[in-house]
N, C-alpha and C positions, 0 to 999 in steps of 0.2 A: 155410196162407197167412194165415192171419184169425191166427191164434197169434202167429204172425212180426207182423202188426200191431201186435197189442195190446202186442208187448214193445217195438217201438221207439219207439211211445205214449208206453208206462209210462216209458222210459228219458230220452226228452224231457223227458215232466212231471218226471221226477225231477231232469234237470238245470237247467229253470227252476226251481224249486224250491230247490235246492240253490245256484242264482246270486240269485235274490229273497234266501235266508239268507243269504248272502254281504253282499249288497250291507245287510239291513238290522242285519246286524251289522255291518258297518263304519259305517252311517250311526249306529247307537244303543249302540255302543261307548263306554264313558269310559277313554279314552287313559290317563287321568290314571294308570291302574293300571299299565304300560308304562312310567311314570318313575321308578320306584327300579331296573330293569334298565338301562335308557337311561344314565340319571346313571352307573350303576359301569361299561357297558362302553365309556360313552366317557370320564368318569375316569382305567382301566387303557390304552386305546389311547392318550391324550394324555399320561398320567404326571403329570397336573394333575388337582387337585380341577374336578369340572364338575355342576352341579345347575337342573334346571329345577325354581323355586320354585313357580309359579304352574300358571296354567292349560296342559294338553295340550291341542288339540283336531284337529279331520280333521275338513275338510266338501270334498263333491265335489261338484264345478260342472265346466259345460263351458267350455270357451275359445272365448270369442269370435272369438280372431285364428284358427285352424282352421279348415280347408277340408273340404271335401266329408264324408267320412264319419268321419275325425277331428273335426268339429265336435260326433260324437254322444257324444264320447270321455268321462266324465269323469275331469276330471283331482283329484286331492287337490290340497287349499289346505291345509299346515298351518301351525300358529301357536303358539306357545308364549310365556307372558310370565315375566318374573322370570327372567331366565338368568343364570348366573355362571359363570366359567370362573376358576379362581385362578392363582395365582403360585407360579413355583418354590421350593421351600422356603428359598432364600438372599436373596431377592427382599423387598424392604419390603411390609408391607403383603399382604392375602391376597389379592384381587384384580386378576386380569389387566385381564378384560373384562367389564362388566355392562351389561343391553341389559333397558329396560323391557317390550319385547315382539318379536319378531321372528315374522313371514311368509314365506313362498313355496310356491311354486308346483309340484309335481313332475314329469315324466313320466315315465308310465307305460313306453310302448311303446317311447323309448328304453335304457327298462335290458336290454332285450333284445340289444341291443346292447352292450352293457357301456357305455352311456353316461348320468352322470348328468345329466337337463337339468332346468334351474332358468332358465325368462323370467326369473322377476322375485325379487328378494329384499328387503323394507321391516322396518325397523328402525326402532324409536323408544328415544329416548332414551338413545344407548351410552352409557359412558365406558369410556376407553380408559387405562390406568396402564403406559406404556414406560419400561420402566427397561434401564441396561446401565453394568455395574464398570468398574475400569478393568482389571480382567486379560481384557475382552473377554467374558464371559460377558452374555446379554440374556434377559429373558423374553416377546420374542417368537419364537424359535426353538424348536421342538419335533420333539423324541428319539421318534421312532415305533416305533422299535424295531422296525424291518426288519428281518428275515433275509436272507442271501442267499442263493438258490435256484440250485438246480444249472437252467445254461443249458437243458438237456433237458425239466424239466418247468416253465420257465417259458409263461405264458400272454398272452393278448393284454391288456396296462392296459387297467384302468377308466379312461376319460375325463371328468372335471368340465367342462362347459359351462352356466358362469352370463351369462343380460343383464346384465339392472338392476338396479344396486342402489341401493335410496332407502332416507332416512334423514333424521326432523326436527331439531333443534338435537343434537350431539355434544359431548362434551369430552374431550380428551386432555390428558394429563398426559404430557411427558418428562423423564427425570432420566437423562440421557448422561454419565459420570463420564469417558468418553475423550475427548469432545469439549466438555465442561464446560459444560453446556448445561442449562440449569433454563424450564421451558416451559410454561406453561397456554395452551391451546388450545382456542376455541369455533368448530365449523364450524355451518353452517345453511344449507339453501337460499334463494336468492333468489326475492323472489314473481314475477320472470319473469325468463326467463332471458336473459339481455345478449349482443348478438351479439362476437365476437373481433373485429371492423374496429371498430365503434364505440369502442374502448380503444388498441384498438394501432394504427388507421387500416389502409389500405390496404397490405398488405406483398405482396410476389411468393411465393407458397405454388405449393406444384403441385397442379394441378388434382386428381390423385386423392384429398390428404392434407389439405385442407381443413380448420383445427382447427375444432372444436368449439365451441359458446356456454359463456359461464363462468355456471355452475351454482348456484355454493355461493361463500359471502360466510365469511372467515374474519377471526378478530381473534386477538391473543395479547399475552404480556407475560411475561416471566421475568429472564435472565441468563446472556450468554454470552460465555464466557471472560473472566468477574469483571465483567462490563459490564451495565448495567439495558440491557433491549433489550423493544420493545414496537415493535406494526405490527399492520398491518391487508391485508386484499387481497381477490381475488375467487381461483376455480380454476375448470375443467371438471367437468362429471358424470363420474363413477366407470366409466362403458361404457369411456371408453376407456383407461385403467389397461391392459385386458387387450389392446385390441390396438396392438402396436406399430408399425403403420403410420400412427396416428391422433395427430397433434401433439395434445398437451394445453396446454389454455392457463391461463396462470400470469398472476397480477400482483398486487403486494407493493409495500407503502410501510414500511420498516421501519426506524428508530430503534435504535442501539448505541451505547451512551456519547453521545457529539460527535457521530456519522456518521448520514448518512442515504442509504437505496439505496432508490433506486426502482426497477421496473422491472415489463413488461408483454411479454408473449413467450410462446412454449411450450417445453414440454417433450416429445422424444419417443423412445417408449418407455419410460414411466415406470417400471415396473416394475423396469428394467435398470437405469436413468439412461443412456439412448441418446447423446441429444445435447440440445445449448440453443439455442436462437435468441429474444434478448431486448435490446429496447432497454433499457437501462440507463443511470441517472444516478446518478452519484455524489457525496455532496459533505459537509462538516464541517472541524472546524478546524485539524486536519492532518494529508496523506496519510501519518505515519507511524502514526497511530491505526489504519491498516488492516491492519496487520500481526497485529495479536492475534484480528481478523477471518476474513480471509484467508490469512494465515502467506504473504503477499508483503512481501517487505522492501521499502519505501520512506523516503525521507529527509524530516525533519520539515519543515513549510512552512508557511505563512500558512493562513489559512481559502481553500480551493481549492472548485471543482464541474466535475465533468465529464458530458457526455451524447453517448453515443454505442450503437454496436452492439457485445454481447457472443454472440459462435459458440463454442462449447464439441462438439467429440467425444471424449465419456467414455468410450468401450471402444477407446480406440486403444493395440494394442497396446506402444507407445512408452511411453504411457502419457497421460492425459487433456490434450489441449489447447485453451486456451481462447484465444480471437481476443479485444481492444477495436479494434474499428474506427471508423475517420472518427471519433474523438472531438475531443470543442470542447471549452473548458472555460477556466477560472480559474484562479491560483493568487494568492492575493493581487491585487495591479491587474496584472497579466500574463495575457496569453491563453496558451493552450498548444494544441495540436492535434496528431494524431499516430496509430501504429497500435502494439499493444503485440503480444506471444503469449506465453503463457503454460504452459508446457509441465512438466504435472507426473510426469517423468521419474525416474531413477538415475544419479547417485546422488545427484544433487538437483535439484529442480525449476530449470527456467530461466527466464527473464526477458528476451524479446528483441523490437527496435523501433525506434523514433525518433519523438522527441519533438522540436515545433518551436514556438518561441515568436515572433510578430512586433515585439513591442515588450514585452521583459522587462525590470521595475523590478529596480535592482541591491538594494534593499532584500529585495527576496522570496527571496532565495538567502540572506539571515542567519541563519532558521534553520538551515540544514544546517549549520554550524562554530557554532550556540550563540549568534550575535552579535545576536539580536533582545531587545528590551526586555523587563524581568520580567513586564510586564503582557501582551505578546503571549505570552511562554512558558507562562504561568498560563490563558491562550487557549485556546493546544493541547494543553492537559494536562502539561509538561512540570512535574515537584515542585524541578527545579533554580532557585535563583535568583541571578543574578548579584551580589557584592558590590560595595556601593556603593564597595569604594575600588576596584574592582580594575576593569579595561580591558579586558585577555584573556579572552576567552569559560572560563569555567570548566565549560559543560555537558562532560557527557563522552559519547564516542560509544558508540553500541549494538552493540557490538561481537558482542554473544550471537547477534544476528539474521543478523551475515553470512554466517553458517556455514549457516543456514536453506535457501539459496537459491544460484544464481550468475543473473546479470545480463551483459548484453551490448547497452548502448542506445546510441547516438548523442542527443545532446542541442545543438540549435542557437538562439542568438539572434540573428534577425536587425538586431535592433534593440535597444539598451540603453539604457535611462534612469538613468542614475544621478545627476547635477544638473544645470545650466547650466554649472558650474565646472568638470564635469570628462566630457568626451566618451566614452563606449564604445562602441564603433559595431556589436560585434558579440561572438555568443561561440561557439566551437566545441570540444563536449566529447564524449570517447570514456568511456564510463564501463564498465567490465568487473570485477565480480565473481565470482573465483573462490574457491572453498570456504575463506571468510576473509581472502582478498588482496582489495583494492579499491587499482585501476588506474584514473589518469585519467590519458591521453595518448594522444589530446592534448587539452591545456587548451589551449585558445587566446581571446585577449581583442584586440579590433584596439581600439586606445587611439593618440588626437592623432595619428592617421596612422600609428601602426606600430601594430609586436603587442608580447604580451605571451603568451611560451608558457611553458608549466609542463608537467611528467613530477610527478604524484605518487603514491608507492606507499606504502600502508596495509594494515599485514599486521596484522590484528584476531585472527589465529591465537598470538599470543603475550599474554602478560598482563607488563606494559604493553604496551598498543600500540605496533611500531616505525613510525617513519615515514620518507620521506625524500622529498626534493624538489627539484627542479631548473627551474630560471626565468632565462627569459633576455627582457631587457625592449631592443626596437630599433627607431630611427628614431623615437621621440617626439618630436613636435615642438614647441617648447616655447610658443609662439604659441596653440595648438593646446590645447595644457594649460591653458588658460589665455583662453579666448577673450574673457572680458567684459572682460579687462585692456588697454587700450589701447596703453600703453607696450610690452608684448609681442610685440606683433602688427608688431614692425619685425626681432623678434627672428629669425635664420634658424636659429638650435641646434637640436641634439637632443639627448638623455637616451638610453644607452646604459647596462645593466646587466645582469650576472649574479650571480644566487646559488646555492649549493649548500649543505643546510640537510639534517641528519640528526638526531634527537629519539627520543626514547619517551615514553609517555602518552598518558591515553585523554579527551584534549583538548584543543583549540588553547593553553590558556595550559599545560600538562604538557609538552605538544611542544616549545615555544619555549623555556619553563624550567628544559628538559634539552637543546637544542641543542648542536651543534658545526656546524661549516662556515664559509664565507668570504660577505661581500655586497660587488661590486663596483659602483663607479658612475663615469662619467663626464660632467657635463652641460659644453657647449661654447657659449659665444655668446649668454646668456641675458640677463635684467633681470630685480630684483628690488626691493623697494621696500616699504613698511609696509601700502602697499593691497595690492598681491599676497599679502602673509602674511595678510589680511584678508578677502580673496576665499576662500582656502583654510582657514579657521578655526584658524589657526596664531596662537595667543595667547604661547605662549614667542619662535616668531619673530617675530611681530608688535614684540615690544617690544626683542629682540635688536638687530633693523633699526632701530627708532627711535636705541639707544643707538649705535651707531655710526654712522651715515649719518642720523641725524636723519629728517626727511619726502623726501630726497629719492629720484628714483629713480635707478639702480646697476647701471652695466653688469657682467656676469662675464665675464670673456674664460673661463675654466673650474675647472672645481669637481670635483676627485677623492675618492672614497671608495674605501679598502680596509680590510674590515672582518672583523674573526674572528671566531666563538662556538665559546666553549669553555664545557661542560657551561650554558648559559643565560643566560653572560656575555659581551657584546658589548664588544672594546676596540677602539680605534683605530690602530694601525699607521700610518696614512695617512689625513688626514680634513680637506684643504686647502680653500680657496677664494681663486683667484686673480681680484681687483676692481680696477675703475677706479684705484681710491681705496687701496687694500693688499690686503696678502695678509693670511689669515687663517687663524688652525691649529685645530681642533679639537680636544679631547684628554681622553680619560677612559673613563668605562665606563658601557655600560647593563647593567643585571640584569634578564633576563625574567623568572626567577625571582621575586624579590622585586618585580617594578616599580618599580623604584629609579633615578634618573638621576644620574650625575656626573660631570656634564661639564664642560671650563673653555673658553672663547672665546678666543683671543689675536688682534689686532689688529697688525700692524704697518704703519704709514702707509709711502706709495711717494714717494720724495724730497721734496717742497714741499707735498705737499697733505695736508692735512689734515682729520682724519675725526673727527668728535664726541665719540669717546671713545678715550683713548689708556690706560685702565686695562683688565686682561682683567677680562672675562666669566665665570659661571656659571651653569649649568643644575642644580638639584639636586631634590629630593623624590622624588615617586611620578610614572607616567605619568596617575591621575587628577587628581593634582595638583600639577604642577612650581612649582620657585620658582625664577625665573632670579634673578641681582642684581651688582652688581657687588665686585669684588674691592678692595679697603682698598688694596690697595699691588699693586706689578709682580710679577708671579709670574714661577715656574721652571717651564716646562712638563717633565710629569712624562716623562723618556726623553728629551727632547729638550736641554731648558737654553734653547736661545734658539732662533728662527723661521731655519733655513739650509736652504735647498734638499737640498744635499747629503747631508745629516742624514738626509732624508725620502724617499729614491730607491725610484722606485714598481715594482710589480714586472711582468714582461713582460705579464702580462696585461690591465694596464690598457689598454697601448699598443692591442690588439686590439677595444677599445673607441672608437677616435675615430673618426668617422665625419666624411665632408667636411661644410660648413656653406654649400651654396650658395655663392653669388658671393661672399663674402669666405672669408678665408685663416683656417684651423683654429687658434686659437689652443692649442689643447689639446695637440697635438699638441710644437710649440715648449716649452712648458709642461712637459711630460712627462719628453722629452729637455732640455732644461737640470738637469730633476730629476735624472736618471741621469747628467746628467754630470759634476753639482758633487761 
């Protein structure tokens, strides 16, 4: 029995013993000797150069946070400084990742479990060098070179479960070659950490998911997609990266080219890219600059800003859709307001919503057809500039972009400003892009009491652009047109018109100076006069009216236009005006093409009365610069020979233009029919 004693003694002592040599060869170990193995087998497992330069060490402390008889546990603290991890051989540059020192924490009695536990993990001074080609290759991706194991003798994973991770000032580097993206990046923590209401106020979160305080203060500055871009922001601590029930909170003030986007929100499930919820404000000097951004097509504009709510779910099978909601905003002196979605879909992303303006300047829709001044184009970025002689918008449309995307918006003004002289009371537009087609119909404009509706179809799928268009102008009332004009205002007419106008080219003045189609017009019942062409900055009319009718004013019992283009060239067929005082024929040609006028006035006085000038009239030059003047002797109007009704017999379709003229009798009408009958 005593034998038996003395050996389970001996066997005790031997294993304190054997645990004291344990523990103070782990405590008086120099690790350091452990990192030329270290270095090659994680080297060969990552297929990356990997070297710890500096110091190895292991010290074992207990943990505080430990309970009961785990608090006697110690745990190993290791720490290693000088780390390098490199870059794949195609990869710029030899290093990945270099970290002036790195700590954590291990446990033990977890690996017993196959699980490796890391609380805490503190780093000082990374930098980080993200690169990625454009055939899609990156060097943060690593080839671990798995096997795959017959299902039989697989085993239960090892488990990674990391806390925290801290880390004092960082820098990143990206050079994205797919997303054209050139990027220096300094992260650092905040000296205290900023609650998420304080930034973004009071938002409705749910109670379990509650984000997080923003952590880490970041700044940057590079270049993307050819554009200088620099910003600044706050994020969350790095805990909740890993769990994706924990919104991370984001906020960014960021600068690209002209543009600036703010915005303050979370993100959740970062990891994944879950989803977004962020107030956003947008704004610079024209939403078509956001395209190169965002690869949303939008149409060029004045200096805009909008603020509103951006919802984004990024794993939707459809594919990622993103909400602008309740947004307000600018567009030039126009307000806008509206809900967008954005849905980036197959087999192209869409674009769908309604936009609503309360009082839209007609001036802020000139950028989209090119008609805004050189100085506003040069604003927005735009390198086109219009020539001083020319009239026609010569920008040309982005046609590359419409293919980008399809669109499907409603767009309404409820109020139009265009001047004192000329009423728009509203605008009503369907806008639908499909893979290159862009569809407006309906356009609608309510103008002096009627409308003005347009069909126009833009198929950007051909080079030159085709286009074509259909416009039908009704109930104008000429009063109306006109309202600071006194004289007018007794007037009861209206202004009835249709055009039909087919073109190619990849811009308002290409379209018009390759045109074909017909312009009809009817006005009934009107007054005119050297102030009205004055009121309407009509300098050719202006003087037109003085040389026949001197200052005074001039009733029209009605005024017909039938008009052709052929390949850019507008002739006359039909181009009367039937007055108090005579009838008057108009006769010649405009060229869109060239902007060229040539046109002859003839006058012929009505029995006894007598009108200012009884020699015809010309209009000739450029539309920037016409030269009206009068003609030396009595002209042969060209097709005609002399002023006979009969000569001039209008075609049925005028007829479906006269509209009754209140309490007096349609003079147009009469007018029309004696044309058809001489």
């Amino acid at each position: 029995m005593a034998r038996v004693r003395r050996f389970f003694l001996w066997l005790v002592g031997v294993l304190v013993l054997l645990v004291v040599a344990l523990a103070l060869f782990l405590w008086l170990f120099n690790w350091n000797v452990l990192k030329p193995t270290i270095n090659e087998q994680v080297s060969a497992a990552l297929d990356r150069p990997f070297a710890i330069e500096g110091d190895l060490s292991v010290a074992w402390r207990r943990e505080p946070e430990s309970n009961g008889w785990r608090a006697w546990v110690p745990w190993p603290h290791i720490a290693a400084e000088q780390l390098l991890l490199g870059n794949p051989d195609w990869a710029e540059g030899d290093t990945f990742v270099s970290l002036q020192r790195a700590e954590l924490r291990l446990g033990l009695l977890p690996l017993l479990a196959k699980t490796v536990t890391i609380p805490r993990i503190d780093v000082q001074g990374p930098v980080v060098n993200i690169q990625r080609l454009e055939d899609g290759r990156n060097n943060w991706a690593f080839d671990l070179g798995a096997e795959e194991e017959d299902p039989a003798e697989q085993s239960e994973p090892w488990v990674l479960d990391i806390g925290t991770i801290g880390f004092d000032q960082g820098q990143i580097s990206i050079d994205d070659a797919v997303s054209k993206l050139q990027l220096e990046l300094e992260v650092e923590p905040l000296g205290e950490p900023i609650a998420f209401s304080d930034i973004v106020g009071d938002t409705e979160q749910p109670a379990t998911a509650a984000p997080q305080n923003y952590a880490f203060a970041w700044r940057a500055q590079g270049r993307y997609q050819q554009q200088a871009v620099e910003g600044q922001g706050k994020i969350g601590g790095l805990l909740a990266l890993q769990d994706a029930t924990l919104p991370f909170p984001l906020e960014a003030d960021v600068r690209a080219g002209s543009t600036r986007i703010r915005l303050a929100g979370t993100l959740t499930d970062p990891l994944n890219l879950g989803a977004l919820d962020l107030q956003l404000r947008l704004s610079g000097t024209s939403l078509g600059n956001l395209y190169p951004l965002t690869g949303v097509t939008l149409p060029d504009s004045p200096p805009y800003s909008t603020d509103g709510r951006l919802t984004a779910q990024l794993q939707n099978e459809e594919g990622a859709t993103y909400r602008y909601q309740d947004f307000n905003g600018r567009i030039g002196d126009s307000d806008i307001h509206g809900d967008l979605t954005y849905m980036a879909g197959e087999p192209r992303p869409k674009l769908s919503g309604e936009v609503v303006s309360r009082q839209l300047l007609f001036t802020d829709l000139a950028p989209l057809i090119g008609a805004d001044s050189n100085a506003e184009k040069e604003a927005r970025g735009s390198d086109t500039r219009q020539p001083a002689d020319k009239v026609l918008p010569v920008e040309e449309f982005r046609t590359e972009r419409w293919r980008a995307m399809d669109a499907d918006v409603r767009v309404r003004g409820q109020r139009i400003v265009h001047s004192e002289k000329l009423p728009i009371t509203d605008l009503d537009a369907h806008v639908v892009l499909d893979d290159g087609h862009l569809h407006l119909s309906p356009l609608k404009f309510g103008i002096a009491g009627g409308t003005l509706n347009a069909e126009i179809e833009l198929n950007g799928t051909n080079t030159p652009l085709q286009g074509r268009a259909n416009l039908k102008a009704r109930g104008f009332r000429l009063k109306e047109l006109a309202p600071s004009f006194a004289p007018m205002q007794t007037s009861l007419g209206e202004l009835n018109g249709d055009a039909e106008l087919r073109g190619s080219g990849n811009s308002v003045a290409a379209l018009l100076g390759s045109a074909d189609g017909t312009v009809r017009m009817v006005i009934n019942d009107g007054t005119v006069s050297r102030g009205l062409m004055e009121i309407a900055g009509l300098n050719v009319g202006n003087y037109v009216m003085g040389k026949l009718f001197g200052d005074e004013d001039v009733q029209i019992n009605c005024a017909v236009a039938d008009l052709a283009l052929d390949d850019g060239l507008m002739s006359t067929p039909l181009f009367v005006l039937d007055t108090e005082n005579a009838l008057i024929e108009i006769d010649g040609t405009v060229n869109f093409a060239s902007e060229e006028l040539d046109l002859d006035i003839a006058p012929s006085s009505k029995g006894m009365r007598i009108i200012s000038l009884r020699s015809p009239l010309y209009v000739q030059g450029t539309f920037s610069e016409p030269s009206p003047g009068v003609h030396a002797g009595p002209l042969a109007l060209r097709g005609v020979g002399a002023l006979a009704l009969g000569a001039l017999a209008p075609p049925a379709a005028l007829l479906a233009l006269i509209a009754p003229s209140g309490e007096q009798a349609n003079q147009c009408g009469a007018f029309l029919q004696q044309m058809r009958a001489e």
